[in-house]
C-alpha positions as CSV (number, residue, x, y, z in Angstrom):
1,X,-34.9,-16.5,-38.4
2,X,-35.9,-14.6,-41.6
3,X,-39.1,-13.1,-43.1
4,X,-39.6,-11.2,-46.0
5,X,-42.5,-10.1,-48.2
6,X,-42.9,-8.8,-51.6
7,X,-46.3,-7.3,-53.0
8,X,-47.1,-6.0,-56.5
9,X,-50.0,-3.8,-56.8
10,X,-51.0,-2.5,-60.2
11,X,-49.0,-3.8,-62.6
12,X,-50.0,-4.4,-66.3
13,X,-50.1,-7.1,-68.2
14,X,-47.0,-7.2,-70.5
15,X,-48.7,-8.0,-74.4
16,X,-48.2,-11.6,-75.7
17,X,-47.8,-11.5,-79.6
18,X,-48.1,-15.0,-81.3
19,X,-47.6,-14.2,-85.3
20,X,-49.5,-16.0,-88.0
21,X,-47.0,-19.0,-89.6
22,X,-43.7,-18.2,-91.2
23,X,-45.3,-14.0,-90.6
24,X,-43.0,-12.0,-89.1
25,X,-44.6,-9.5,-87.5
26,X,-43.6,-5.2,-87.5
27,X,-41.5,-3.9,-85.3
28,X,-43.1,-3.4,-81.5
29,X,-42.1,-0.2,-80.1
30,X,-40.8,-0.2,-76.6
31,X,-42.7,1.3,-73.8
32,X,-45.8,1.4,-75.5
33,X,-49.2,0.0,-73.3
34,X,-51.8,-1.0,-75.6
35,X,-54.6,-1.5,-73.0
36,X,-56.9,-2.1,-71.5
37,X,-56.0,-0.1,-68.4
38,X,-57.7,-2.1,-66.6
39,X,-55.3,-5.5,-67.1
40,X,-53.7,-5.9,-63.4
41,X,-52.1,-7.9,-61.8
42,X,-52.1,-7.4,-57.9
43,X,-50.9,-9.7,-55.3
44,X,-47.9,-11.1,-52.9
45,X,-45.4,-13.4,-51.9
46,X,-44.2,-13.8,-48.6
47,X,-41.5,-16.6,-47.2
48,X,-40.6,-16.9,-43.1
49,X,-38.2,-19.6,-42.0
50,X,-36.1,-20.4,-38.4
51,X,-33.3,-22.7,-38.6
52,X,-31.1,-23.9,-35.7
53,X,-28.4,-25.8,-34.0
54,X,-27.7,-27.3,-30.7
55,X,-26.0,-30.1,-29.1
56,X,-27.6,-33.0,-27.2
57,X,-24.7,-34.7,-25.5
58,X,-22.6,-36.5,-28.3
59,X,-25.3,-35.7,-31.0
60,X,-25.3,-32.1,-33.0
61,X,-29.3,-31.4,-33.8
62,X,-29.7,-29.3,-36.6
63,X,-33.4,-28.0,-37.9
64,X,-35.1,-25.9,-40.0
65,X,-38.8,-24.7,-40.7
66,X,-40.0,-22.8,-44.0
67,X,-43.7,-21.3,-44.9
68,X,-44.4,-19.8,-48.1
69,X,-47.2,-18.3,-49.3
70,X,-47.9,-16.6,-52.3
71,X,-51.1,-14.9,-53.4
72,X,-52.7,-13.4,-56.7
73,X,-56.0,-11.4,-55.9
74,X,-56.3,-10.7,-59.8
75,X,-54.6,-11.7,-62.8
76,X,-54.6,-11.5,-66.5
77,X,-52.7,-12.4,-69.9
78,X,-53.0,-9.8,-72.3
79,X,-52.9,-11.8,-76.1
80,X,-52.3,-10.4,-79.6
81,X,-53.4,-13.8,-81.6
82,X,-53.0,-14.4,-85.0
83,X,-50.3,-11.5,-85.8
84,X,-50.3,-10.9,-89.8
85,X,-48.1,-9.1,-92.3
86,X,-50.4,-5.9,-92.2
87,X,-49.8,-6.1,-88.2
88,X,-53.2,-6.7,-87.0
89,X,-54.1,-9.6,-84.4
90,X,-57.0,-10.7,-82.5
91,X,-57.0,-8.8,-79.0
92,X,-58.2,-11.3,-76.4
93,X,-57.3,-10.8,-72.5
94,X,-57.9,-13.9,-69.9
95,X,-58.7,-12.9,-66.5
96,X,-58.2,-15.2,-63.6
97,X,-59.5,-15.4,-60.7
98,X,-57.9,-14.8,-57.1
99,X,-55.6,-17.7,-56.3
100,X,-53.4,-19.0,-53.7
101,X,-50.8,-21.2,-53.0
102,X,-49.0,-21.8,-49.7
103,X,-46.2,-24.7,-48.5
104,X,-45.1,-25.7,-45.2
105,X,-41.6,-27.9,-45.3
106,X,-39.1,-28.7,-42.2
107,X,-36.0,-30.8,-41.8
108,X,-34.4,-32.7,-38.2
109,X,-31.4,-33.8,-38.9
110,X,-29.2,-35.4,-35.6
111,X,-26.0,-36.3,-36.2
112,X,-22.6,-37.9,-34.4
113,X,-19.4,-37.9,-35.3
114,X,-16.8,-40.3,-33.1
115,X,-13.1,-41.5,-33.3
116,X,-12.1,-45.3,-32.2
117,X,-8.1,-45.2,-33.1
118,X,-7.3,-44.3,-36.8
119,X,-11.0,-44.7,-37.8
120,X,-13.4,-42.3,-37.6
121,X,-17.3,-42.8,-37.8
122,X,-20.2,-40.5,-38.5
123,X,-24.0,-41.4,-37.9
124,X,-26.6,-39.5,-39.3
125,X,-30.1,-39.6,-39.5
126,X,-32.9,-36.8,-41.2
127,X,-36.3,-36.7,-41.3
128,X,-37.9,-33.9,-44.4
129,X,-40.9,-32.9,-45.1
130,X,-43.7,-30.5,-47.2
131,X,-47.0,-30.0,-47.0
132,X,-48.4,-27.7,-50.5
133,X,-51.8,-26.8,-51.5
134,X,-52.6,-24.7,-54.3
135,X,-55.9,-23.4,-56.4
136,X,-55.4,-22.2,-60.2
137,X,-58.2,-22.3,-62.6
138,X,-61.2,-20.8,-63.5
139,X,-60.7,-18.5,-66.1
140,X,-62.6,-16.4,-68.3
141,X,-62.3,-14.5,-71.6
142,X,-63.1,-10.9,-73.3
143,X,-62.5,-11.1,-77.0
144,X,-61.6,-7.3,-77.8
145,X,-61.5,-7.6,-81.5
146,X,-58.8,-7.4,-84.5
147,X,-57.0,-4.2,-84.6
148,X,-53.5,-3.3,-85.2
149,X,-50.6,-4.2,-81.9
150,X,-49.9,-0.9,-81.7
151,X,-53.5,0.7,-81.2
152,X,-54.7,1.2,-77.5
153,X,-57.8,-0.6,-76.6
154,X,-59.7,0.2,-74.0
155,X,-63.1,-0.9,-73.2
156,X,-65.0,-0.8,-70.5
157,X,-63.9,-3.7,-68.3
158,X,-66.4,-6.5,-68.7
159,X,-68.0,-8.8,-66.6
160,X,-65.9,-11.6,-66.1
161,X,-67.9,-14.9,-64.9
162,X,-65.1,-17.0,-63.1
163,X,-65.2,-21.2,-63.5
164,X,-64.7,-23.5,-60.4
165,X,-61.2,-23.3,-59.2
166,X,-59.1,-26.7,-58.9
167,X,-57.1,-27.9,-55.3
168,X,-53.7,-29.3,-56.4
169,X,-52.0,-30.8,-52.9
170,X,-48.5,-32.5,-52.5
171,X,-47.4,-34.0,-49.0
172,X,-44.1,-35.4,-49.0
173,X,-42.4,-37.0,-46.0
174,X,-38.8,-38.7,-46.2
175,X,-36.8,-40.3,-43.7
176,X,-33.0,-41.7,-43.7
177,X,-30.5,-43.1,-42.1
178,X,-26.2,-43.3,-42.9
179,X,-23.0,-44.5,-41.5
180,X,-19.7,-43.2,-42.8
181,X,-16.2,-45.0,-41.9
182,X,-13.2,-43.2,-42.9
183,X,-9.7,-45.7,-41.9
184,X,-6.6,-43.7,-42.4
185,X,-6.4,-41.4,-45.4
186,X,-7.1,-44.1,-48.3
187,X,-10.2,-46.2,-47.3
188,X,-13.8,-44.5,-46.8
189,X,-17.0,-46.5,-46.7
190,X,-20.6,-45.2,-46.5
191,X,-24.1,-46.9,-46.1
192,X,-27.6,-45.6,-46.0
193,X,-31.3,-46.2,-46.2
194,X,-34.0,-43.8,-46.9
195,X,-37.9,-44.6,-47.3
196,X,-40.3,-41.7,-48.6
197,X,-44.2,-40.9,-48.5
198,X,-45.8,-39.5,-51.2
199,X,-49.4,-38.5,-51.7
200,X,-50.7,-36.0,-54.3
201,X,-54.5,-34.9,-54.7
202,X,-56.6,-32.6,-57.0
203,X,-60.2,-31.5,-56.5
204,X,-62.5,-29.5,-58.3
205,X,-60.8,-29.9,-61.3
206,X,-61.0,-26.7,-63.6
207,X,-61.9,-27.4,-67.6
């Protein structure tokens, strides 16, 4: 079994710079925030999974379960538009609202192995799967004005009014089944079949 968890809290929105046309823009000096403080990003990840191994008799069982979830409480993309030769762009900073996005997936797999003289056989069959739902969207935009990249801007932070969110979900189920023959050392033969469910959905889709 394993779990681990990652969480960021606090940490600013690296600048974007996106240069006017065949403009190269002036040199950005490192470690240098231009603002707004208030430009976070806070949120986790977190992944647990079990896997195991046993034997049934002739058959070696093999399985394995996975969760993931990953969460964004706020979120925003701090954009320098428009960069020109003089090195002033349009500041504009898109806030997003908290988001989430979790996924379940698992695999069986049973599997036997036998010898009947020189030949040897192996039957296998597996059964995967994954369930996801996430929520993205929604958001909104503070146009800080044009000033030069390197000037710190730092207005109050402003009222962000948040769009409807859109559901994206995935399931995915897939099943199989394969035989193996290996004769002596110079003739191996395999055959399989595998059929797979597939089923994506959106709601609430955000403009």
């Amino acid at each position: 079994m394993f779990w681990n968890r990652s969480t960021t809290d606090d940490e600013t929105a690296a600048p974007i710079y996106v240069p006017r046309a065949s403009v190269l823009p002036p040199r950005i000096e490192r470690g240098h925030y231009p603002g707004p403080d208030w430009a976070l990003w806070n949120g986790f990840n977190q992944n647990i999974g079990v896997v195991g191994k046993a034997a049934l008799g002739a058959w070696t069982i093999k399985t394995g379960l996975f969760h993931s979830l990953n969460r964004s409480r706020s979120s925003f993309s701090n954009i320098f538009d428009g960069i020109d030769e003089a090195g002033e762009a349009d500041r504009i900073v898109y806030a997003d609202p908290p988001s989430r996005s979790r996924s379940y997936s698992g695999e069986f797999r049973a599997s036997r192995a036998f010898a009947e003289g020189g030949r040897r056989h192996l039957v296998l069959f597996s059964l995967r799967g994954r369930d996801v739902v996430e929520t993205w969207g929604g958001s909104d935009r503070a146009d800080l004005g044009r000033v030069p990249i390197g000037e710190i801007v730092n207005p109050a932070k402003p009222a962000f009014r948040f769009s409807e969110q859109t559901r994206d979900g995935v399931k995915h189920l897939t099943g199989g089944l394969s035989y193996t023959l290996a004769w002596g050392e110079f003739l191996t033969y395999s055959a399989g079949v595998q059929r797979t469910h597939y089923k994506k959905w959106l709601s609430g889709i955000s403009g």
